[in-house]
MARBA-3410 file (N, C-alpha, C, O; in Angstrom, 1 decimal):
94
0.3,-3.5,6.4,1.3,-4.0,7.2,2.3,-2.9,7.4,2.5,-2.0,6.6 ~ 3.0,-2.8,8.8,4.1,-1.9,9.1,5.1,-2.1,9.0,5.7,-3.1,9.5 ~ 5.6,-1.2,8.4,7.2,-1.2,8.1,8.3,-1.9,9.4,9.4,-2.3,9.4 ~ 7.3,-1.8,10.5,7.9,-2.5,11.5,8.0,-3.7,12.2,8.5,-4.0,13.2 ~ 6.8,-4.4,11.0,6.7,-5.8,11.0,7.3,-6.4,10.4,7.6,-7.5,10.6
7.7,-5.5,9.3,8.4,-6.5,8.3,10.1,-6.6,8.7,10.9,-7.5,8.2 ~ 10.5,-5.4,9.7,11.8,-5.2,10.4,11.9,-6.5,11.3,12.8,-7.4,11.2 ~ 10.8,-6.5,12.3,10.9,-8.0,13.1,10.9,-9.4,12.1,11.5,-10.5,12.3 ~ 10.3,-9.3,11.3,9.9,-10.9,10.6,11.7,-10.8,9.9,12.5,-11.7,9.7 ~ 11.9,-9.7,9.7,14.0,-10.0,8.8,14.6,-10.1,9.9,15.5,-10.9,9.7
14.6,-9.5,11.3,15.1,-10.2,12.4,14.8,-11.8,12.8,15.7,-12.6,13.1 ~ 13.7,-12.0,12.8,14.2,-13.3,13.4,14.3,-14.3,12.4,14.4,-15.4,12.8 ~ 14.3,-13.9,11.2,14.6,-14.5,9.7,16.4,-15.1,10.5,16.8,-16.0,11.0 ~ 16.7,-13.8,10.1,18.1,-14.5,10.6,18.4,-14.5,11.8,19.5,-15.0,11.8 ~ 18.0,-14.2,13.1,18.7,-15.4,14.4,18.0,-16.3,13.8,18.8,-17.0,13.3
16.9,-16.8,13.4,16.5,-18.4,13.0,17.4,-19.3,11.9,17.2,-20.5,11.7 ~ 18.4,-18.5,11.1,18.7,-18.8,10.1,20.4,-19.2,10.7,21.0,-20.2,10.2 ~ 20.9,-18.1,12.0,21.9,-18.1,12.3,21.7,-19.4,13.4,22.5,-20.3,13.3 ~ 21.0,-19.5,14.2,20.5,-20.6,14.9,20.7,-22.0,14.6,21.0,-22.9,15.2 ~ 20.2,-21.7,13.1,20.1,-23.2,12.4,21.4,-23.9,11.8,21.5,-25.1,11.5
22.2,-23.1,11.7,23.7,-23.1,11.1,24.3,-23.9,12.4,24.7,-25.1,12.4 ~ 24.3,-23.0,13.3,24.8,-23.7,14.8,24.5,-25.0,15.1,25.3,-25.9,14.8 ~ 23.5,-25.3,15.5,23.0,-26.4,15.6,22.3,-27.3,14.6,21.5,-28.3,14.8 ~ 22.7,-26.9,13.7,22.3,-28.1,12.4,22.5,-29.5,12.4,23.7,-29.7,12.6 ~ 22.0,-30.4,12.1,22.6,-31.9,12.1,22.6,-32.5,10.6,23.0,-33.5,10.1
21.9,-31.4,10.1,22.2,-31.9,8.3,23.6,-31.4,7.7,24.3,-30.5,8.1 ~ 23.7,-32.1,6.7,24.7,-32.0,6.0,25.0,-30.8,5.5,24.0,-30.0,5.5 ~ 25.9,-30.4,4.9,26.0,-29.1,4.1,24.8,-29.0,2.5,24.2,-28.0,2.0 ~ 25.0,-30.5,2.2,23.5,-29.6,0.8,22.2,-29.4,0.9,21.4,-28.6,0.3 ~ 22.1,-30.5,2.1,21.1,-30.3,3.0,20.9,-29.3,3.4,19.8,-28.9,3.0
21.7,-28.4,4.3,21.4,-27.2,4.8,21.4,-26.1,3.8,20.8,-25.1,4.1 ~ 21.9,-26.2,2.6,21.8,-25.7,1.9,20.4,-25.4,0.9,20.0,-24.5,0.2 ~ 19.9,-26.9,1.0,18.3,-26.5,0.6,17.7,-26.0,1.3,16.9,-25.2,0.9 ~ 17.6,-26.4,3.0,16.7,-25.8,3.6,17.0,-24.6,3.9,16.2,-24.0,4.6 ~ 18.5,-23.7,3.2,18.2,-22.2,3.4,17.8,-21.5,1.9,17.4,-20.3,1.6
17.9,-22.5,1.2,17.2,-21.6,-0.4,15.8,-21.8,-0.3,15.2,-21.0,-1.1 ~ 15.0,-22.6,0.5,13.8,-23.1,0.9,13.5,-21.7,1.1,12.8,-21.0,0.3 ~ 14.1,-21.2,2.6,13.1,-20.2,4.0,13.4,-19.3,3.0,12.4,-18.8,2.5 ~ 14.9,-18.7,2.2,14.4,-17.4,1.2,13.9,-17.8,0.9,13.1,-17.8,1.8 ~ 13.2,-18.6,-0.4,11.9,-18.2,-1.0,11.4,-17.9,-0.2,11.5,-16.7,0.1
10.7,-18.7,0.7,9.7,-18.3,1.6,9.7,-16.8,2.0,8.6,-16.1,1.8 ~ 10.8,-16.2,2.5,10.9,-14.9,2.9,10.5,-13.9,1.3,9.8,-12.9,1.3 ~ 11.2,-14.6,0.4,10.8,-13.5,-0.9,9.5,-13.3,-0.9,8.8,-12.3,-0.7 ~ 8.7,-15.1,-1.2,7.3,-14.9,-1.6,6.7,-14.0,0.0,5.8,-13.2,-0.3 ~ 7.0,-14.0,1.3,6.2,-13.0,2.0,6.3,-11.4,1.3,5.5,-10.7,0.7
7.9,-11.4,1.6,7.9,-10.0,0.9,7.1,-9.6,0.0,6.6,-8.5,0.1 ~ 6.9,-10.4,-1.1,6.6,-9.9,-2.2,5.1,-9.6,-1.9,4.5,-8.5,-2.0 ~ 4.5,-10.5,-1.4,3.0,-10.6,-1.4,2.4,-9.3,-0.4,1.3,-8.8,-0.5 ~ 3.3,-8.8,0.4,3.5,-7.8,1.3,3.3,-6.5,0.5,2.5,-5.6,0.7 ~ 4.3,-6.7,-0.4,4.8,-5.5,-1.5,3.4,-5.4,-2.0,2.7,-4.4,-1.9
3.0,-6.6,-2.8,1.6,-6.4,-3.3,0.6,-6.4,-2.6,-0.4,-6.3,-3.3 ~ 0.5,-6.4,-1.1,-0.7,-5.6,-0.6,-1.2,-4.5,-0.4,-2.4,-4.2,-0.4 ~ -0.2,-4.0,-0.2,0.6,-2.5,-0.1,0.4,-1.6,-1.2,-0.1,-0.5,-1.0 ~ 0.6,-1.9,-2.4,0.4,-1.6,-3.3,-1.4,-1.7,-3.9,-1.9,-0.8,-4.5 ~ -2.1,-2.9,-3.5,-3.1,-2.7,-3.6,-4.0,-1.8,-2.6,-4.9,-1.1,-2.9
-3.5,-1.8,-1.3,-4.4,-0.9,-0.4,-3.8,0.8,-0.6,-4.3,1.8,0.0 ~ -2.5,0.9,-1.6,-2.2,2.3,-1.9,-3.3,2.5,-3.7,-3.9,3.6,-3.9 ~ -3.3,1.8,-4.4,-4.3,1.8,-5.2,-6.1,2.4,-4.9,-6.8,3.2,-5.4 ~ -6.2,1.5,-3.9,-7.7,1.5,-3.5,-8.2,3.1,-2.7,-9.3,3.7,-2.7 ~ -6.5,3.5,-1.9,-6.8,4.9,-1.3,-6.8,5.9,-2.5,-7.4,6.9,-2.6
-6.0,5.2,-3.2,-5.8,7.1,-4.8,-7.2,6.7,-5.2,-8.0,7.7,-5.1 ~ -7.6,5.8,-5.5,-9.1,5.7,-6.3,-9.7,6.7,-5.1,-9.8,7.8,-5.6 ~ -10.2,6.7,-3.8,-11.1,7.1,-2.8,-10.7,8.7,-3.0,-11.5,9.6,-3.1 ~ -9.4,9.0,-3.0,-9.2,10.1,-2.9,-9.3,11.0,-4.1,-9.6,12.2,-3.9 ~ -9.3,10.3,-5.9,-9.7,10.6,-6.5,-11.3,10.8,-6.9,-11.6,11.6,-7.7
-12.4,9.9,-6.3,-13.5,9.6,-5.8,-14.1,11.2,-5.8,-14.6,12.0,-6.6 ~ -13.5,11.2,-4.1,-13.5,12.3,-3.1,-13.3,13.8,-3.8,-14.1,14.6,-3.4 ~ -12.5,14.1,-4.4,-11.9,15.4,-5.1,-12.9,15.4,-6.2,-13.4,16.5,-6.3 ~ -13.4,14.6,-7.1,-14.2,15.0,-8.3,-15.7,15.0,-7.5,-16.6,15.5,-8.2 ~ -16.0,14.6,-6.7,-17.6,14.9,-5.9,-17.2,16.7,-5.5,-17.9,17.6,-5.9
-16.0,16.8,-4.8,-15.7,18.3,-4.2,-16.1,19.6,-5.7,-16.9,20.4,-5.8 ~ -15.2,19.3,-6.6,-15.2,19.5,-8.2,-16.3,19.5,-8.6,-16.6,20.2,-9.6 ~ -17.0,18.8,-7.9,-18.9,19.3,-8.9,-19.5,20.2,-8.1,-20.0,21.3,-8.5 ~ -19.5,19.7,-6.6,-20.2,20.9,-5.8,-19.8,21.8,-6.2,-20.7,22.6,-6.2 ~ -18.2,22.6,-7.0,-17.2,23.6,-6.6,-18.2,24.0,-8.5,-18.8,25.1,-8.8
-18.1,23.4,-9.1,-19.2,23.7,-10.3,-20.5,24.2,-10.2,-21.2,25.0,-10.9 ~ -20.9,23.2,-8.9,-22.5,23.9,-9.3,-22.5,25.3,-8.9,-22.9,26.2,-9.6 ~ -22.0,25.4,-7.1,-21.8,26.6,-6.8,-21.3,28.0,-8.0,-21.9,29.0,-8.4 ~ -20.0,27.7,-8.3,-20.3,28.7,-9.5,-21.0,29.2,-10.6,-21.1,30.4,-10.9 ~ -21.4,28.3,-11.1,-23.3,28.6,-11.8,-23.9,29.0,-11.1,-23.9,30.2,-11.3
-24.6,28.8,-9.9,-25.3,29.5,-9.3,-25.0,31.1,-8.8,-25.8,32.1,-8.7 ~ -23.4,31.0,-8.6,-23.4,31.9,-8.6,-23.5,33.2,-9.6,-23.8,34.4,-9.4 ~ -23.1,32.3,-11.3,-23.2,33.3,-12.1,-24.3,33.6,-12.4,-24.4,34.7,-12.8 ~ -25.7,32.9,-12.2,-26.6,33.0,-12.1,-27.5,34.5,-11.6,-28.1,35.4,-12.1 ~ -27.1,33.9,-10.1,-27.4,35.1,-9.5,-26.4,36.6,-9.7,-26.6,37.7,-9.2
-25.8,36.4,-10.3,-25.2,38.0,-10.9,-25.9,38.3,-11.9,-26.6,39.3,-11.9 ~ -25.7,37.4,-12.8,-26.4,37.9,-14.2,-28.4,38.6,-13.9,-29.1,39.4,-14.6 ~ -28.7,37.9,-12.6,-30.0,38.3,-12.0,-30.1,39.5,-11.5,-31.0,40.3,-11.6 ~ -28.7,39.9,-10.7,-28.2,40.9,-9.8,-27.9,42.3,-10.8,-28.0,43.5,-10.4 ~ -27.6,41.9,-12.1,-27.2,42.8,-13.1,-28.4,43.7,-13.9,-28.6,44.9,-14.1
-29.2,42.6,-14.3,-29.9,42.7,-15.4,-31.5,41.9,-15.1,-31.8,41.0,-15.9 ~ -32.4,42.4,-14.0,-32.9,41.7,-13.3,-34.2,41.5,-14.5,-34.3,42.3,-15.5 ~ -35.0,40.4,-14.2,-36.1,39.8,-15.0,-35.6,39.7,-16.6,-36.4,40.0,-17.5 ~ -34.6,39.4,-16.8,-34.0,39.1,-18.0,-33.6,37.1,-17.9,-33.0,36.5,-18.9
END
């Protein structure tokens, strides 16, 4: 998700929230549950946001760590080979 979704969903969090104040027909404890209600609601989005985010940045370091230790063996074997062929290049049929 984009940081610029989560910009619109806190905008119309509150015109909806300022909206509802205006034209409310509940009472004050009333309205007062129905705004501790939408935060939660808004926390549990956030959060679960937070923790997507956090999992799809997890799942890229794994790939990227993946990725670098495959590069890291090629980058191994090549060097053997390469010492290989020196030690051939040096001191041939040995």
């Amino acid at each position: 998700m984009e940081s610029r979704d989560c910009v619109f969903f806190l905008l119309g969090a509150c015109v909806g929230a300022g909206a509802a104040i205006l034209w409310t027909p509940a009472s004050g404890p009333e309205t007062r549950r129905f705004f501790r209600a939408k935060a939660k609601e808004g926390e549990e989005y956030i959060k679960d946001r937070a923790n997507e985010a956090v999992d799809a940045a997890r799942r890229q370091g794994e790939e990227v760590r993946a990725s670098v230790m495959r590069r890291a063996e090629g980058v191994r074997e090549a060097v053997q080979v390469g010492k290989q062929a020196y030690r051939e290049a040096v001191a041939p049929g040995t």
